[in-house]
N, C-alpha and C positions, 0 to 999 in steps of 0.2 A: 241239455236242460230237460227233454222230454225224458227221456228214461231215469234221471234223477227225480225226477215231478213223478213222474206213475210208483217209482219204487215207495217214496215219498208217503204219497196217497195210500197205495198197495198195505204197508208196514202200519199208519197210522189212522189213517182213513175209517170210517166206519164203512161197511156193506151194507152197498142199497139198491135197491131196480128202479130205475126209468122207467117210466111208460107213457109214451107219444099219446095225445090224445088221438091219431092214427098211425099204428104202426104197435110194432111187437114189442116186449118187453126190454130192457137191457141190464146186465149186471154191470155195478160198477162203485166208489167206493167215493163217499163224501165225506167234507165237514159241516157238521151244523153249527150255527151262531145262535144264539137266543138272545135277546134282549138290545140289538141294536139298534142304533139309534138311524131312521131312512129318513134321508133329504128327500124334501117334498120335490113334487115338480112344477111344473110352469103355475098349471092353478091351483095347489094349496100352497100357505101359508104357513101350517104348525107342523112341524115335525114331529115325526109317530115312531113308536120302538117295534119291532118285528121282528123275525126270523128269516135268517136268510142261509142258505144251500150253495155250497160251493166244491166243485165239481172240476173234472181232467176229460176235455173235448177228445183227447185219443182211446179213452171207452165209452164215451156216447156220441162219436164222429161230428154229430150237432148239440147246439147250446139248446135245452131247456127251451118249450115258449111256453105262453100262457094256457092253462089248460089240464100241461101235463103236468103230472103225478109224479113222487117219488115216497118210494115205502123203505123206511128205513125204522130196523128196528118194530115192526108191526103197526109203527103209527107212518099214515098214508098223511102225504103235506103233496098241498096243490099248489102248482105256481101260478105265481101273478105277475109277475115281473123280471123280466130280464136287466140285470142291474149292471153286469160288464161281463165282456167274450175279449180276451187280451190275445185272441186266439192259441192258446194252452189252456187255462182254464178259463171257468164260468161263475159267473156266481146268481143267486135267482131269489127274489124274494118270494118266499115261502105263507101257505095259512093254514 
């Protein structure tokens, strides 16, 4: 499944670089979401639409935290959330 997921990603994926908010750059290849729709958590009540980044653990070894950056396409999006690590991929809400 991992080498069908990277090829996957590789072929359709857009190219983008990670960058840990400690630590070096990474190249590696996402999908972005625009307009979804994010369950709240424990304390909000209204659900908010946002962008979220979804990503292959076997080019960035580690899932996205808060903090770091991914520049994709010239526009820089900061994560805010870690939303699921299925350990293959991630996915991270994005701002």
């Amino acid at each position: 499944m991992t080498a069908a997921a990277a090829k996957f990603y590789t072929r359709h994926g857009k190219p983008a670089v990670w960058t840990p908010a400690a630590g070096s750059a990474v190249d590696c290849h996402v999908f972005i979401n625009f307009d979804v729709v994010l369950q709240p958590g424990t304390d909000a009540q209204v659900w908010e639409r946002g962008t979220t980044i979804e990503g292959l653990l076997s080019e960035t070894i580690t899932a996205p935290s808060r903090g770091d950056t991914i520049t994709v396409e010239e526009v820089v999006y900061t994560v805010q959330e870690l939303i699921e690590n299925d350990g293959i991929k991630f996915t991270v809400q994005v701002t």
